[in-house]
N, C-alpha and C positions, 0 to 999 in steps of 0.2 A: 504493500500500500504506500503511494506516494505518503510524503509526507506534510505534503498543501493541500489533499482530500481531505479535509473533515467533516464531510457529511453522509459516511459511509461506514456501516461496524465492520469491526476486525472481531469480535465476541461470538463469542454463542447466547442464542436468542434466552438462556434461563434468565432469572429475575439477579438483578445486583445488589449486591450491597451496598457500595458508595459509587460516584460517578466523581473524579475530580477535572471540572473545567479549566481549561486556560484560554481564556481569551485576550493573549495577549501575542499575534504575529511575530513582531521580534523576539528573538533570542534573551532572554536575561533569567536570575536566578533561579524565579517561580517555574519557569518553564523544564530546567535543568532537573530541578528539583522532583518537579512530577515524571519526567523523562526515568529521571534515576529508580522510584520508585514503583510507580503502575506495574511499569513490569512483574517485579518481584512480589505486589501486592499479587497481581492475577494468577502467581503458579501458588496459592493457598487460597483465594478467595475469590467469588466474582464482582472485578473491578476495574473500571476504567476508566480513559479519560474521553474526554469531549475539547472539541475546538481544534484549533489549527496551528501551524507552526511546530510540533511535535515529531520528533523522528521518526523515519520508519520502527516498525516493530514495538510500538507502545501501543498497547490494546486500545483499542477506543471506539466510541458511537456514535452516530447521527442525530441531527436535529429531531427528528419522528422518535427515533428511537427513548433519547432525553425524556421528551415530551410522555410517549406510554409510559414511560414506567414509573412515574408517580401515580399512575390508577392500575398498575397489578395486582392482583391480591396475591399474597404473601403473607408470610407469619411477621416479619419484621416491617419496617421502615426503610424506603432506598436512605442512604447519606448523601447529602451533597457538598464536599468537601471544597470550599472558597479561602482563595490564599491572597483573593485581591479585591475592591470595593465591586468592580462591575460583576465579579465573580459570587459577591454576597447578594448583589440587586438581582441577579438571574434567579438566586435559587428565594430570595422574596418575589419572588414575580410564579415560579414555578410553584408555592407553598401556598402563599394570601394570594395572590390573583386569581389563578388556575385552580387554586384549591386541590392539589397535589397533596401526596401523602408524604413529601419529604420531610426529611431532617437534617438540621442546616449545621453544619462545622467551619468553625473557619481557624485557620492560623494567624497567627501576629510575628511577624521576624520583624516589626519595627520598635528600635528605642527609642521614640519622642512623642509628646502629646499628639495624639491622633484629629482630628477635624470633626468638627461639632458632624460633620453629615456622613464620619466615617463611627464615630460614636454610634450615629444613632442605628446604624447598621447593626455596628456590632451587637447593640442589646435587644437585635431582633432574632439571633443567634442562637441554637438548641441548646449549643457549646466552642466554647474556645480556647484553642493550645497558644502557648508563647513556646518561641525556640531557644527563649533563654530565661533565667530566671531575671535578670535584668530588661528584658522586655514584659517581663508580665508583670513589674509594678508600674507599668502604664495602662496597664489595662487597667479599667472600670467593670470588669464581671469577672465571674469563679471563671479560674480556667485552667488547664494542665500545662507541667512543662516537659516538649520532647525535643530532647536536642535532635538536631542531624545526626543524620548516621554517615559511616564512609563504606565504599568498597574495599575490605580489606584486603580481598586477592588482588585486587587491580594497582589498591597503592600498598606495597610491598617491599620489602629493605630487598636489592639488587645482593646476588652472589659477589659481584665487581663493581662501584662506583666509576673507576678509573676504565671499564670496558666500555660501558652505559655513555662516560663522554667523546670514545672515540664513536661508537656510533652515531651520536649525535653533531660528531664534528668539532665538541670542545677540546680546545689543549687540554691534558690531562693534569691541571691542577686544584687540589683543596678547591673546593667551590661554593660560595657563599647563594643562593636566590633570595628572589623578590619577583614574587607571581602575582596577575592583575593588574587590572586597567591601570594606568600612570597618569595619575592628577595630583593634586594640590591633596586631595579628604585622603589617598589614598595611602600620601605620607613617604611619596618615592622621593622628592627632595629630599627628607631626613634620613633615607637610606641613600641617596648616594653623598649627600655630604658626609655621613659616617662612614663609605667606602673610601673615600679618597685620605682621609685621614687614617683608618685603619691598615692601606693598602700600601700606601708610601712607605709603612715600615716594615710591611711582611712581601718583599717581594714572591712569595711562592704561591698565596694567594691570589682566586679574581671571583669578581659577581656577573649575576647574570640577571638581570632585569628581563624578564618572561610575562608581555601583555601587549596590550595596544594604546594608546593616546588617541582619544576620537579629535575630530577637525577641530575641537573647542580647545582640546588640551596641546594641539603640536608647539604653539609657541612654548609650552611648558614642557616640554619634550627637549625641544632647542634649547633651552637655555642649560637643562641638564648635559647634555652631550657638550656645550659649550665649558660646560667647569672642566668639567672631567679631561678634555681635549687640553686645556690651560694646565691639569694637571699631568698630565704626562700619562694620561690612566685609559687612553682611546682603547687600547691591545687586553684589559684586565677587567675592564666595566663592560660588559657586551653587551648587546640588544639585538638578541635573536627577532626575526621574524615570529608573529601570530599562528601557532601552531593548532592546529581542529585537538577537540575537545580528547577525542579518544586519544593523539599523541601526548596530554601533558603528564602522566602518570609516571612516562619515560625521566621528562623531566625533574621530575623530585628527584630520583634516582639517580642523577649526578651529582646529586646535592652532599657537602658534609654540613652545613647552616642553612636553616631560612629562617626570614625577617619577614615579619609581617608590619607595619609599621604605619599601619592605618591612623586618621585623625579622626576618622566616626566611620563606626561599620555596624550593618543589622546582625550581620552570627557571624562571619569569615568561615569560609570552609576550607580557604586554602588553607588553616591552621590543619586541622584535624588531616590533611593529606599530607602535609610534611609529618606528622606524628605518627599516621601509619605506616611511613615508607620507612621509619626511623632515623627521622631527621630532629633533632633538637634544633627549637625554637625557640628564637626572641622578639616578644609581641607587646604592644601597647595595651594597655587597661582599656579596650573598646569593644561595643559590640558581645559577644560571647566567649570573647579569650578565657579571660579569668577563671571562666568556668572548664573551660576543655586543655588548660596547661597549667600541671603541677607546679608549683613554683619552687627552685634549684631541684627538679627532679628529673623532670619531660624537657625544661627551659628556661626562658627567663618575662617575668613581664617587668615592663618600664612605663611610665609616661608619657605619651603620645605627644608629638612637636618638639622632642628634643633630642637631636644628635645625642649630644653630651650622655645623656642617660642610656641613650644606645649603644656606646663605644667600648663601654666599661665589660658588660655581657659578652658582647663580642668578643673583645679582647680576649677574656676569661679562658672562655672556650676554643678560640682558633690556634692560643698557644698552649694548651692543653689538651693532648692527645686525647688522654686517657678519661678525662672527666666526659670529651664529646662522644667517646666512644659510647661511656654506661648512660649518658643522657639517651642517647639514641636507643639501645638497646630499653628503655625503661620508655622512651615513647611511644615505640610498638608496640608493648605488653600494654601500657594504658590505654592506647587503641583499641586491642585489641577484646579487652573487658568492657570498657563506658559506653566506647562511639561507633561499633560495628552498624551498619549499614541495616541488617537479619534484626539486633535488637528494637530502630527506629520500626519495621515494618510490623513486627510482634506488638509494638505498642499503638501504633495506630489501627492496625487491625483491630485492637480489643476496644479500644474508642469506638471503632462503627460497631461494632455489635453491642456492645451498650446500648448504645443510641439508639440502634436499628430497633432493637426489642423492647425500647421504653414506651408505652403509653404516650400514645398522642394527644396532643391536645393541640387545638385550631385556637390562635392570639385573638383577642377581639379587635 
């Protein structure tokens, strides 16, 4: 099935559990996010997505289809799992308009006062998850916290580091990243003024800045590549080309460091993929760090907008073998217990079937 058909099931015709929409074309988290998941939900349960923009091979249904199955009878409840406002109005439209028998979920991945007309959404809501315990004291109703999950097989400590970069074409030295878009919130200034300072004394050392700069951000692009060239750091600071989703997995796996060095993030997933590949991490207090990196265990967190508080960590670790080693080794195993991928789907599952089985009741 293409993957700009979305008005055509890939399912079998039984009754579903939950149906998660993405109405949203472009590429961005939510969409990845359901991408990662459906799948894995539908080889235990029946579930799918709707809408467009979605890879091949993500189960999914038709408008018709959407529309019957709020009047199957069933023992349960479909869910309708909404991760974005248009995605909350659809399933209020499919519930109070249509008078469907769903039940409404939504997620919240944001950490800042929500909008009086995303409020009022929300509290039209069966139920709602935060992806972080620091996003769910913004919410205003009971709700659960499920972090992300990661694919552990896919992000996985390499047998060779040092092979990993000849395939990929890096020199083979110690290699620091920073994965993600390069702007200003994203905190790549503060990572590369901390390489240039860190890198002028460790010649064996280089970074590799892995993302894209959209049209708004290339002046902010240029000017980085401008230090860095003043510093003498053009051949050590790289900037690989935009690699497809499925190649970046490779990429941690060159890695002996990543820096996540965000100035405001909703959860960062690229943390939890440097930890399962067993890369020891230094991240800013934003977003859901805090909660998914042990501190001096997995890595290190700092405060966000300052080299300086960056450099220290760094240092720490690039000239201590030994310490980066058992960091890494201790970030897989934490991986591997908290943030598996299988745990995120076991817990969302058991949300729709709650849901699905509770007593309806129609809002006045």
């Amino acid at each position: 099935m293409p993957p700009d058909v979305p008005f055509d099931d890939t399912v079998s015709s039984e009754p579903l559990l939950a149906v998660a929409p993405n109405l949203k074309m472009r590429l961005s988290g939510v969409t990845a996010t359901i991408a990662r998941l459906v799948p894995l939900q539908a080889r235990q349960a029946p579930v799918a997505a709707f809408g467009a923009g979605l890879p091949a091979g993500v189960p999914r249904i038709g408008a018709i289809r959407l529309l019957r199955e709020g009047y199957r009878t069933r023992d349960g409840r479909p869910v309708l799992h909404a991760r974005r406002n248009t995605e909350m109005l659809l399933g209020l439209v499919l519930r109070d308009l249509l008078r469907g028998r769903w039940k409404l979920l939504f997620t919240s991945a944001s950490q800042r006062q929500h909008t009086r007309w995303s409020r009022f959404l929300i509290s039209r809501m069966d139920h709602v998850i935060a992806t972080s315990a620091a996003g769910q004291a913004y919410l205003k109703a009971p709700s659960d916290v499920v972090h992300h999950g990661i694919d552990i097989v896919d992000f996985a400590p390499p047998e060779s580091r040092s092979v990993v970069r000849q395939v990929l074409g890096l020199p083979d030295r110690p290699t620091i990243g920073c994965f993600g878009r390069i702007r200003h919130q994203k905190g790549t200034d503060v990572f590369v003024k901390s390489m240039i300072a860190l890198l002028a004394e460790r010649p064996a050392w280089q970074a590799v800045v892995l993302g894209r700069a959209t049209e708004a951000h290339e002046a902010f692009l240029s000017e980085l590549k401008r230090r860095i060239d003043l510093a003498g750091l053009s051949d050590r600071v790289l900037f690989p080309i935009e690699v497809p989703v499925d190649a970046v997995p490779q990429w941690y796996k060159a890695l002996d460091l990543f820096v996540a060095p965000q100035r405001w993030e909703g959860f960062g997933l690229t943390v939890l993929e440097a930890l399962s590949t067993g890369v020891p991490t230094v991240a800013t207090r934003v977003g859901a760090f805090p909660e998914l990196i042990a501190q001096n265990e997995t890595g290190f967190l700092i405060e966000p907008g300052n080299e300086n508080a960056m450099i220290g960590p760094l240092a720490r670790l690039m000239d201590d073998d030994s310490m980066r080693v058992a960091m890494g080794t201790a970030a897989r195993t934490y991986a591997e217990k908290h943030f598996s991928i299988e745990r995120e789907v076991e817990t969302l599952l058991s949300i729709y079937r709650r849901l699905s089985n509770e007593s309806w009741v129609l809002r006045d």
